[in-house]
C-alpha positions in Angstrom: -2.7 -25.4 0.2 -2.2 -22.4 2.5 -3.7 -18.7 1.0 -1.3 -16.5 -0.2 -1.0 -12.8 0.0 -0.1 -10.2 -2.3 -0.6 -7.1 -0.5 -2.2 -5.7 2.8 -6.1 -5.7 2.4 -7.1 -1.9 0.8 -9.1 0.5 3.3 -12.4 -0.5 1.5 -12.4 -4.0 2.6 -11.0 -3.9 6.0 -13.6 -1.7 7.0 -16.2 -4.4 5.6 -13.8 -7.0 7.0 -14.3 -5.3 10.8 -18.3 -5.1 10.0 -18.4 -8.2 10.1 -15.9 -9.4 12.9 -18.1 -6.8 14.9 -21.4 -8.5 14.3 -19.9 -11.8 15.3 -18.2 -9.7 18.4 -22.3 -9.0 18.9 -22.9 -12.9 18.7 -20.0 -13.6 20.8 -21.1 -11.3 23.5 -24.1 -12.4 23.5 -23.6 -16.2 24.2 -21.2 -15.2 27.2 -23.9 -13.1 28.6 -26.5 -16.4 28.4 -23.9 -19.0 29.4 -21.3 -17.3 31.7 -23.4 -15.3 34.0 -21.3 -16.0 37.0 -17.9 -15.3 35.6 -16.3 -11.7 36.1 -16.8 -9.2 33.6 -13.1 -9.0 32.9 -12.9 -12.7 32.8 -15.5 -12.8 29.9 -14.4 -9.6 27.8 -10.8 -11.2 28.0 -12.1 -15.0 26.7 -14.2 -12.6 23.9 -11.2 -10.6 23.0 -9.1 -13.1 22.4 -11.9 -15.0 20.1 -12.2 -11.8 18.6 -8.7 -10.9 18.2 -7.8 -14.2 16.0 -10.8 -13.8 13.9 -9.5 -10.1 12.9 -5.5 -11.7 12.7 -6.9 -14.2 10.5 -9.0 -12.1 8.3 -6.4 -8.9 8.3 -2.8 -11.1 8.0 -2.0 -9.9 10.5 -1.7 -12.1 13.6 0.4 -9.9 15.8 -2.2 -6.8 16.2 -4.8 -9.5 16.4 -3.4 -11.0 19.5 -2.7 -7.1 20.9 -6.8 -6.6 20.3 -7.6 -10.0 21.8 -5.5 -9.8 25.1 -7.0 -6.2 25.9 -9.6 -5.6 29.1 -10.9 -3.0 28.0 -12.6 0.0 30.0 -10.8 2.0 33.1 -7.9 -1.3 33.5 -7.5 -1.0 29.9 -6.6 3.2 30.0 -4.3 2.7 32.5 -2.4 -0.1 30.2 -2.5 2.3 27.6 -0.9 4.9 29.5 1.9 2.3 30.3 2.4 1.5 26.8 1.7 5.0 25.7 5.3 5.9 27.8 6.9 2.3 26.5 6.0 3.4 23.0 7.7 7.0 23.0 11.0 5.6 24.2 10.9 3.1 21.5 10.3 6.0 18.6 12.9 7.8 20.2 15.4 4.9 20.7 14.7 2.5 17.4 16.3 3.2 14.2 14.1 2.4 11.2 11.7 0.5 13.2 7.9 1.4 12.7 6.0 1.3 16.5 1.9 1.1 16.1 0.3 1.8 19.2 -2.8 -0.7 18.9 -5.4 -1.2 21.1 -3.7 -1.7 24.8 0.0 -2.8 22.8 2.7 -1.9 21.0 3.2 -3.6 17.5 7.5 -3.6 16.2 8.2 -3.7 12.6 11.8 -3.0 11.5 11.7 -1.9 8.2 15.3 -1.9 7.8 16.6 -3.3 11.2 15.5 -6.5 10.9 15.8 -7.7 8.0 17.3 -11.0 6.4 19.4 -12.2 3.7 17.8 -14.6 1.3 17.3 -18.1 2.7 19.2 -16.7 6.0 17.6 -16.9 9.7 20.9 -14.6 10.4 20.3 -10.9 11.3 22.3 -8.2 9.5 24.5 -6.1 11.7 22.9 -3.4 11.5 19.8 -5.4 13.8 21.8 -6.0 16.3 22.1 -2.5 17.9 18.5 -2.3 17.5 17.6 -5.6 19.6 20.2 -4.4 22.2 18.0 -0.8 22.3 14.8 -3.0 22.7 15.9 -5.1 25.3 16.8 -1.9 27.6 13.4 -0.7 26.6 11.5 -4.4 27.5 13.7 -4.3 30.9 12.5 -1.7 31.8 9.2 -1.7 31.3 9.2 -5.6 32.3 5.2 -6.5 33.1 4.6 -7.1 29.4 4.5 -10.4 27.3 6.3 -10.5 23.6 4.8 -12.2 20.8 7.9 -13.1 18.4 6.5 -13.3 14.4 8.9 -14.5 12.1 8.0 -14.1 8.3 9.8 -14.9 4.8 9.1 -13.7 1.3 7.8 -16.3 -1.2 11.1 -17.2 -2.8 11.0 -21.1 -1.9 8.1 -23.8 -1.1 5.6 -22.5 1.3 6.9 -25.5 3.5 10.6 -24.2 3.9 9.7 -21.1 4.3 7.4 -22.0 7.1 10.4 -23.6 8.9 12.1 -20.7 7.8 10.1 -18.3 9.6 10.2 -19.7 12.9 14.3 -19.6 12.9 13.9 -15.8 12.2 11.7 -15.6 15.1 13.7 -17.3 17.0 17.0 -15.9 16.4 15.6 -12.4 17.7 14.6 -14.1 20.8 17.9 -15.4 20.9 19.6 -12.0 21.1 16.6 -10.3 23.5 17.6 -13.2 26.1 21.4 -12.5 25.9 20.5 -8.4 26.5 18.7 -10.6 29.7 14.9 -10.1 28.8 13.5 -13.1 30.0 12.6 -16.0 28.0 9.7 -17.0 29.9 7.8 -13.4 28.3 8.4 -14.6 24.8 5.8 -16.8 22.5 7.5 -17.4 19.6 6.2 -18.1 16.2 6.7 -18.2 12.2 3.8 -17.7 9.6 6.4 -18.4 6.3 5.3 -16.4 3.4 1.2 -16.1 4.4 1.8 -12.4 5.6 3.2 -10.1 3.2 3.8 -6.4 4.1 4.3 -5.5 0.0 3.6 -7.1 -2.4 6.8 -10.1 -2.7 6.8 -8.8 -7.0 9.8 -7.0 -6.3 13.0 -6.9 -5.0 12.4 -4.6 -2.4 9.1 -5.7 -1.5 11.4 -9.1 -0.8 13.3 -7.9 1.2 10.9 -6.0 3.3 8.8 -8.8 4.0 12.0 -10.8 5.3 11.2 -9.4 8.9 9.9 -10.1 12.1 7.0 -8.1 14.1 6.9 -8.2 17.5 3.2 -7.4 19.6 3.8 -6.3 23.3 0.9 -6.9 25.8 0.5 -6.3 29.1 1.2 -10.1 31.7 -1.4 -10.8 34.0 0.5 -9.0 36.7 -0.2 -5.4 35.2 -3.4 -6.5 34.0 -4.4 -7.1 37.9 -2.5 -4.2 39.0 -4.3 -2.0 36.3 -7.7 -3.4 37.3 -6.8 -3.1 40.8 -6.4 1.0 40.2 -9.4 1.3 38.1 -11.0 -0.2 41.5 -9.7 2.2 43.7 -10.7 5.3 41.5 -14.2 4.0 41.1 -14.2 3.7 45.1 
């Protein structure tokens, strides 16, 4: 059966976790540099982060800064997609009740604490979500060259099997309500990971209840990725 997860990994064993995603990151490295010779350097750090970046969602729980670490480029490209996201970032703190805004890697990891959260057994959001989605949307609008990974996640009340399905309708409800503030569709991947990613522990109420969310991981498209490369170009000219 799936793993299940009581709590976020302590310190102590992420940091061992990370020593050993980096000497795979080493291995990794090294087998592009032996067999892909004649690819672009972004080409290959993009095909390693990504490897990279499931290996640390998988080993963490945590999928959606995984996917933020395995999408980045890295070097000169990569500051200037921080600075765009640095920017997106402050309008969110200043603009998102409740919601916690991680600035990882070249993203932006969402977690509403309290603005997103679920009844038991309900894919519906509570009212007092919606304002926040309608806030988000203004804020993806405008700062449109980004992709949205869409995590749905449940506590463990039920079988691991319903609340699998269970997940995926959260996930998909907030997608829902981005596309009717007019973000497009087409920047969404939407998923649902059931009970396997706990915040808390699920022991209590509260913990419950704040692992019925959804996190949201916002990357740069290829259009800003080019664009950002493009820059880093010109100021190395």
């Amino acid at each position: 059966c799936a793993a299940r997860f009581l709590a976020e990994p302590n310190e102590e064993v992420l940091v061992k976790r990370f020593a050993a995603t980096g000497m795979i990151l080493l291995m990794a490295l090294g087998l592009f540099g032996c067999s892909s010779k004649t690819a672009t350097g972004a080409a290959v750090g993009t095909a390693t982060g990504a490897a990279i970046g499931a290996i640390i969602g998988n080993q963490t729980g945590n999928t959606a800064a995984g996917a933020i670490i395995g999408g980045a480029i890295g070097g000169a490209a990569g500051a200037y997609i921080g600075h765009y996201m640095d920017e997106q970032a402050a309008e969110m703190e200043e603009d998102l009740e409740g919601a916690k805004i991680e600035r990882i890697g070249e993203g932006i990891k969402v977690t509403f604490d309290s603005g997103l959260l679920f009844d038991v057994n309900s894919d519906e959001l509570q009212s007092a979500g919606e304002a926040n989605i309608e806030n988000l949307a203004t804020i993806l609008n405008k700062y449109e060259d980004t992709n949205v990974l869409i995590e749905g996640h449940t506590d463990s009340t039920g079988s691991m099997e319903h609340n699998l399905e269970l997940s995926k309708r959260r996930a998909q409800s907030v997608a829902a309500l981005l596309a009717t503030y007019e973000v497009s569709s087409s920047r969404f991947t939407v998923m649902g990971y059931g009970e396997s990613q706990p915040m808390v522990s699920n022991e209590t109420a509260a913990g419950r209840q704040a692992n019925r969310r959804v996190d949201l991981a916002i990357m740069a498209n290829d259009k800003l990725k080019q664009a950002a490369e493009e820059k880093a170009e010109q100021s190395e000219g």
